[in-house]
Each structure stands twice: as C-alpha cells, then as structure tokens.
N, C-alpha and C positions, 0 to 999 in steps of 0.2 A: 549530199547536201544536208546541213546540220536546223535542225527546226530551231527555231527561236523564240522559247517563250517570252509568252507575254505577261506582265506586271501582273495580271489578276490572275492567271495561271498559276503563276508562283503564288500568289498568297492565296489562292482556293488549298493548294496543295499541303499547304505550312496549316494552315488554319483548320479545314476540313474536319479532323481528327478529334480538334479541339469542339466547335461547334457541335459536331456530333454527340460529342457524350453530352454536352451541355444541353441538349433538346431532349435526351434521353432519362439526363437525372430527373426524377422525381422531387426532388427541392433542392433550394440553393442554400446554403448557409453561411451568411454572411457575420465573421466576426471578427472583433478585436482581439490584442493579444488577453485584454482582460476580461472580456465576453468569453476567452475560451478556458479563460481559467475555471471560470465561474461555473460554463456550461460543465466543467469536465468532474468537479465537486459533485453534482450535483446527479453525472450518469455515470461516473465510472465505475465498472463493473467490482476491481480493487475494494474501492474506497464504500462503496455500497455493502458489501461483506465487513467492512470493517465498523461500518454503522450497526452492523448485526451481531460481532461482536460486542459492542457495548451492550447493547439491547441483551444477551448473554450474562455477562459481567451483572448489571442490571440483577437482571432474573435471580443470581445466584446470591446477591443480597437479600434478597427478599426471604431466599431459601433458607438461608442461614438463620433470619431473622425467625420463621417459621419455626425452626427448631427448641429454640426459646420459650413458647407458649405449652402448656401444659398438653401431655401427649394421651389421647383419649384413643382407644380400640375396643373394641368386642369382639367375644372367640366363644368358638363352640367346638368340641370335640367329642367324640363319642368311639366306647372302647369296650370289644370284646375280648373277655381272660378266659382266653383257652385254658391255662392251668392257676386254678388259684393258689397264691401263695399262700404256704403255711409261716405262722407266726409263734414261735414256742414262748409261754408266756409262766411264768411259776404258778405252781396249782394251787396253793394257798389262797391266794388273790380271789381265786371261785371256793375254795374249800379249806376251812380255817385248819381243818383236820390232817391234812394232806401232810406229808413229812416235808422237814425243811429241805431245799435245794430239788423237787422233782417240778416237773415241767409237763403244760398242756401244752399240745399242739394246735391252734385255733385260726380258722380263714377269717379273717378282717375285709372280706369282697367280694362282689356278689359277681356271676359272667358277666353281666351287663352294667357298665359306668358310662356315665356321661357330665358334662359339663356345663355351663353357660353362663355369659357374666360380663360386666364389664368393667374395661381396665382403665387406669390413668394414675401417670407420674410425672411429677414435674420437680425440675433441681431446684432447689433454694439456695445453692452455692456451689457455681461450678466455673471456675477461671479461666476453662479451656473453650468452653463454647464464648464467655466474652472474646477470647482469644481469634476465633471463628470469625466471628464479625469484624472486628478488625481488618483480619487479614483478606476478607469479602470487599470489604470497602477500599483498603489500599488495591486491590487487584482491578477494583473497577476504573479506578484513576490511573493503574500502568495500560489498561486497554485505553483511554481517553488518549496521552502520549502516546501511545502506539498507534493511534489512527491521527495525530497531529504530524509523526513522522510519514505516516503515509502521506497526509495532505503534502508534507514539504517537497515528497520524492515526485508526487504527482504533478506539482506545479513547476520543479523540474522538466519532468519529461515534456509538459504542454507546452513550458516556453521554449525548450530546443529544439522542438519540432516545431512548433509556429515559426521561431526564425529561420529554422532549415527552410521548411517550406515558402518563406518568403524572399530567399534567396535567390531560393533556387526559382520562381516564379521570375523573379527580376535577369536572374542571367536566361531562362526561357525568351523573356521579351527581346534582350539584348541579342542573343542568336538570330530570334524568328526577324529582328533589322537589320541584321548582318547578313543575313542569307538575302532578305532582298538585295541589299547593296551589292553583291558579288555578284549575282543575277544578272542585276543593270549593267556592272563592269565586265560581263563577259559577252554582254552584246556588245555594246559597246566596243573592245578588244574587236571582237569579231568585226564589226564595221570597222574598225580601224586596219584591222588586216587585210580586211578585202580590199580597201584603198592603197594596199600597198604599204603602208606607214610604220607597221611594224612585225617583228619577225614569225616566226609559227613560234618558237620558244617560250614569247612574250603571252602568246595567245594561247599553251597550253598550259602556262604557271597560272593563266586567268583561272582558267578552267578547272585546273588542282585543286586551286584556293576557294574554286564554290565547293567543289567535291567534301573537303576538310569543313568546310564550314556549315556542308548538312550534316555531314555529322557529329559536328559540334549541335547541333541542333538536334540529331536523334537523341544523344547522350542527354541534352538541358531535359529535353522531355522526359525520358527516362528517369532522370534525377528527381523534377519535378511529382511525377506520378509518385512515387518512393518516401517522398516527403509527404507529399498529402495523406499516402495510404497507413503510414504511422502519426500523422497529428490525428486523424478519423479515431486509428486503434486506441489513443491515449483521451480523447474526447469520450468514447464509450461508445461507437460505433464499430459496424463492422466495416472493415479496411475494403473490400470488397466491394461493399456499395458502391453508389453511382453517385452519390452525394458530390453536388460541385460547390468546391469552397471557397470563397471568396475572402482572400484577407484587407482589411481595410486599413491596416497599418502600414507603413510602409518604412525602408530603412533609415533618412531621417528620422521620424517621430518617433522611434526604440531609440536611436539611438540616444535623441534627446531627451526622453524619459527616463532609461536607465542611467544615461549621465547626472542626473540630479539626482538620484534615486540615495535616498537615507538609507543607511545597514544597520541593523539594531546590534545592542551588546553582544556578543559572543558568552557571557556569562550567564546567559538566560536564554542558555541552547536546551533543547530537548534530552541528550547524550547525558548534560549536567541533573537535567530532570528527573534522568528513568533512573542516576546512580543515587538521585539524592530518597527516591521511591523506594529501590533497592534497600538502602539504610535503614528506612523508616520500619522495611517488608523484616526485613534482620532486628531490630528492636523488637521489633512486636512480640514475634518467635523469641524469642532470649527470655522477656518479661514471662512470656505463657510457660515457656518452657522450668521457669522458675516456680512458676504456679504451680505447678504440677506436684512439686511436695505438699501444696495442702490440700486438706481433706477435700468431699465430693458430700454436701449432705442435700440428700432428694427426700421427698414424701412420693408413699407411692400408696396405690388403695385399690380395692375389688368391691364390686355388688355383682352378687349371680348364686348361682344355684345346683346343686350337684344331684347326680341320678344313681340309684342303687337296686338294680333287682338283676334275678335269677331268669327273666322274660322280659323280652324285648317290647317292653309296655311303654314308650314314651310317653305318652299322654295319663300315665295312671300317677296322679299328682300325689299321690299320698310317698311314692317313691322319690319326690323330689324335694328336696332339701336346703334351704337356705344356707349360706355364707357369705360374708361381707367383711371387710378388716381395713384398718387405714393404720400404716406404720409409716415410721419416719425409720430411715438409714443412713450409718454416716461411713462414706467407704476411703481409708484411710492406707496411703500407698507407700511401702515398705519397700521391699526389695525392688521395684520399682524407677527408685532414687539413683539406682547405679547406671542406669542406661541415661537418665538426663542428665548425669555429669557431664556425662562425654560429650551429651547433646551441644551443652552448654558449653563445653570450652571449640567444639568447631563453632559454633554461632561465634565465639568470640575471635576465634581465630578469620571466621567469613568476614566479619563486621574491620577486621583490621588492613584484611584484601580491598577491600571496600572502599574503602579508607583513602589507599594508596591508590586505585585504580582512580577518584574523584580526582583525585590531584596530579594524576598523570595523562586523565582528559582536560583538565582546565591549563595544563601547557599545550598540550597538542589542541586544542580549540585557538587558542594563539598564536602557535606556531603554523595552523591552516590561516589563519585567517589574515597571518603577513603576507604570506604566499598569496594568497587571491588579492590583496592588496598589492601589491605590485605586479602582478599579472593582468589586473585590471589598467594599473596605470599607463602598460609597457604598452597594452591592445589599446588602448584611447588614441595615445600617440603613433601609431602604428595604424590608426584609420584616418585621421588628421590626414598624416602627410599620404595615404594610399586617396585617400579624397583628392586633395588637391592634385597631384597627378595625375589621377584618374584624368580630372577638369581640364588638367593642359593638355592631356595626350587626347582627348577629345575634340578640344580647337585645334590641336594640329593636323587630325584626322579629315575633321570639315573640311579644314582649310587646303589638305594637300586632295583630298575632291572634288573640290572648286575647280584644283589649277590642273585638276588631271582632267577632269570634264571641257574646259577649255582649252586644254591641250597645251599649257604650258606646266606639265609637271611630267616625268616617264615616270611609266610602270614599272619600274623599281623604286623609284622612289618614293611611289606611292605604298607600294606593299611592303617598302619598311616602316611607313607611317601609321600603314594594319595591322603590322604586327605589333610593335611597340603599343599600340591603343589595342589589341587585345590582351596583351600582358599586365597593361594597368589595370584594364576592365574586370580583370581576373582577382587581381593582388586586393584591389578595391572592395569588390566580392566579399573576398576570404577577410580581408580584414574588418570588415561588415560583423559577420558571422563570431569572428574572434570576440570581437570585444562583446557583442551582445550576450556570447554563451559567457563570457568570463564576469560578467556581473549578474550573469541568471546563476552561474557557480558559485557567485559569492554569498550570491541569498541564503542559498543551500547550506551552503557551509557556515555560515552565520546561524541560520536556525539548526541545524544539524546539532 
C-alpha cells in the first residue's frame, strides 16, 4: 500500500532546506540590481587594491616631485693608512740649490684621517627630471583608467550574476509549484485508479512526471545556490557564507529598465583612453629624450671639516681643519648623443604603431558595438514573443487542470499541456536572461 502525502508534507519537504539556512544566516541582504552595484564598488576586494594602486601612483608623484628640491646629506668617515703614500715632488721647490730634475720623496698623510660635513646640490637645469614628473603624472591617470576598466568589468560581473541569480530564483519558484501540482495529480491519479477509471500506465506516467519534476527542482536549487554564491564572491563577500540574499528586482522591472536604458558614445571608450594616454606617455619620452642633448647645470656645495694626525685623537681640535666650497657645474653629454638617436627613432617608430592601433580600436569599438546592437535587438524580440507564449501556454495549463480535475480532460492530454508549459516556462526563462545579459554587454562594450 503506497502512503500518500499530504499537501503540507510536500511543501515542509520542498521548503525545509530553504527555511533552514534562512534561520541560520546571520543577515539578510536585501538588494537591488543597483544597490548591488553600489555595494560591490564599495567592497570589492579587486577594486579596493585598485584604489591602493592610485593611492601608489599618488605617492610616486610626490616622490618625484621630492627629487626636485635641493638634496641636503651629512657624512662622516674615518680612515686608517696602513701604508702612507709617497709623493715624489722636485727638490728645488724645498731647496733652491738642489740640481734641476732630482726629486723628494714626501708623505702628504698622516695614519689617521677623518672627515665630517655637510653636503647639498641641487640642478638649476635639468630636462630629465622635468621629464620625470610628467611621466609621474601621466602614469597616475593610466592607474585612474585602469581602475575605471575595472569598475566597468566589475559592474559586468555584478549584473550577470544578479540576473543569473534572479532567474534562477524565478525558475526555483516555478519548480517548488510544479512539484506541488504533480504531487496533487498523483494522488489524484491514484484515486482515480483505485476507482477503476484508469489504467496502471496512466498512474505510473503520473508518478514519472513527479519523479522528473523533483528533480527539476533538485537541479533549480542547485543552480540557484551557484548563482547566489557568485553574485556574494563578486559583491565582496565570501561565497561561503550563510548570507541570505534577497533580490528585489524582479524580471519585469530589468527588463524595463534596461529597455529604456541610454548607451553613451563608443568614442569615449576607455580602450580609446589608455591609447590616447599611451600617445601623450610616447610624446613626453621623445621631447625628454630630445632633452637629453642639453647640458645638466647643478650648484653643488660642502661645509665640514677634516682630520689629520699620526694618533687616533678625535677630539684633539687643533688636528681638525676647516673646508667649505660652493661650485657650480655644468655636465655636457657627448658621446652620449648616439644611443638617443636610436632612442628617438623607436619612440618614433612606437608613436606611429600607436597611431594605427587608435584607429584600429575606434573600428573595432564600432564594429562591437553594431554587433551588440543587434544582439540586443534580436533578444528584446525573442523575449517579447517567449513572454507572450509563455502567457498562453500558461492558460492552457490552468485551464487543461480545471478540466482534468473535473474529469473532463485525460491524462494525456493533460500532460501534453505540462509539457508544452514547461518548454515555454523554459524558453521564457532563457529568453529573460538573454536580453538582460545582452544589454548588461552592451554597457560593457560601450564603455570598454
């Protein structure tokens, strides 16, 4: 004898799982698709390193800028002459008498030398550290772009997995009412067979069709889970969590929001940004590198004091001896000249790749952007008419329920009315999905 559950059996059973974790998570999170954009800016692990790169970028301005200001040090060194050097000096110089061309031998150094003093020099004309800065500042603005492409890929990910996820949330519900409905018709069946009315055949296709239809329902959940645990990872969570997330969007209002949704110019893509950066990054380098044939003129200067004895007397001040000097120098590059030629005709040969790669992404930004244009258009119409089918194959579902529950409809002709309204339900679905990733692609690909 076969048990027959009962209505609230089946759905303790369906539900249970659900309820469960939801007593268990620690918060709920309830967002929109733009709540989660928002949230995801704001925690993403990504996008947070990428804020730290600027903050880097940043810093190395400053550094550069540092280098500029006159460079002040102090040094001290101190030196034991194992062997002093001899100095041969003409003997005249000590003795007028001495014959022309003979030579003293004389130490010029005492064992003990020491040092102390301090330094500072700073350029009064140097075209390479302007060059420095520059290329400091451009590089903080290709980090700026490179964390605006991440924003773009990010807000990608968040909205494909917010639709995944609410998809798949919508086909979860449509299972967990299909599985009762199959439930009801296999009691049902059963009571009809036990009156005699219809075959064991009829009563085991019943039975098939709940079987298929839990696990149509293991799978929605399965999917479901899958989906939430990558909209979490891309929100800046860990996937793992117990986090239960509540989407308050539903497939309507995406759709009607992205159907109105404005696409900005494709000529004021990021791609166009970082090659027009590039360019700027290539000029800079060419001009510096042109600079580079003229001169280098620094002032440089010392105040300190130097040490002279035969005994390790630091403190015997009479050994210690004043010097100080301030020169100007002007360092003037010669042979030099031949390695920035070369420099200079790859800069110019980079500058003409350059060039052509601009104008090989400003087709191909057009050539993407017809493409998502009518991939957009093809999925709009393609959800249209999966809508409206969807609608009719769901009155004929109701309706061939009615007339199965009153017993003027057979069990076949019902269950080709299940199956046809699951194939729409499906198509519906998908075509759901289609169109909303195809103008979350176009965004992309617009700001890309």
């Amino acid at each position: 004898m076969e048990i027959k559950p009962t209505l609230f059996s089946i759905l303790l059973v369906l539900f249970l799982p659900m309820f469960t974790q939801a007593q268990q998570s620690p918060s709920t999170l309830r967002l929109s698709l733009a709540e989660a954009r928002k949230l995801a800016l704001q925690q993403n692990p990504r996008l947070r390193a990428g804020d730290l790169n600027n903050q880097i970028a940043k810093e190395n301005i400053a550094q550069v800028k540092l280098k500029r200001i006159p460079q002040v040090y102090g040094d001290f060194n101190l030196q034991r002459n194992l062997i002093i050097p001899v100095t041969p000096v003409p003997a005249n110089a000590f003795n007028p008498a001495a014959p022309e061309g003979q030579f003293l031998p004389l130490r010029f150094s005492t064992k003990w030398t020491a040092n102390t003093g301090l330094n500072a020099q700073m350029d009064l004309f140097n075209p390479q550290k302007k060059q420095e800065l520059q290329e400091a500042n451009l590089q903080a603005e290709q980090s700026v772009t490179e964390q605006q492409q991440l924003e773009n890929d990010l807000d990608f990910d968040v909205s494909s997995a917010y639709a995944a996820a609410l998809i798949a949330a919508e086909q979860l519900r449509l299972a967990i009412a299909d599985t009762v409905v199959k439930y009801k018709m296999v009691t049902m069946t059963q009571e009809q067979y036990d009156a005699g009315r219809l075959l064991l055949a009829e009563l085991n296709q019943a039975k098939a069709d709940r079987n298929t239809t839990l696990s149509h329902f293991d799978e929605a959940t399965n999917i479901y889970a899958d989906a939430s645990a990558e909209l979490l990872y891309h929100l800046g969570y860990d996937p793992q969590s117990s986090m239960n997330l509540q989407l308050t969007d539903d497939i309507e209002s995406l759709f009607s929001s992205f159907q109105g949704l404005a696409i900005a110019d494709s000529s004021q893509s990021l791609s166009l940004k970082r090659l027009n950066l590039d360019e700027q990054l290539i000029n800079i380098q060419l001009k510096g590198t042109k600079n580079g044939f003229l001169p280098v003129l620094a002032i440089q200067g010392y105040y300190g004091s130097n040490f002279f004895d035969n005994d390790f007397e630091l403190f015997k001040g009479r050994n210690w001896n004043g010097n100080s000097f301030v020169n100007v120098g002007l360092r003037i590059p010669i042979t030099e000249g031949l390695d920035r030629v070369k420099k200079i005709n790859q800069l110019k040969l980079q500058q003409q790749v350059n060039r052509l790669e601009y104008q090989d992404q400003q087709h191909k930004n057009k050539l993407d952007g017809l493409a998502v244009i009518r991939e957009v258009a093809l999925a709009e119409q393609k959800y249209k008419r999966a809508r409206e089918n969807f609608d009719l194959a769901k009155q004929n579902y109701q309706n061939a329920q009615a007339q199965y529950n009153n017993g003027r409809l057979l069990v076949g002709e019902f269950y080709k009315q299940s199956y046809v309204y699951e194939q729409e339900k499906n198509s519906y679905l998908n075509a759901s999905y289609d169109f909303i990733l195809s103008r979350i692609k176009q965004e992309k690909t617009v700001k890309n």
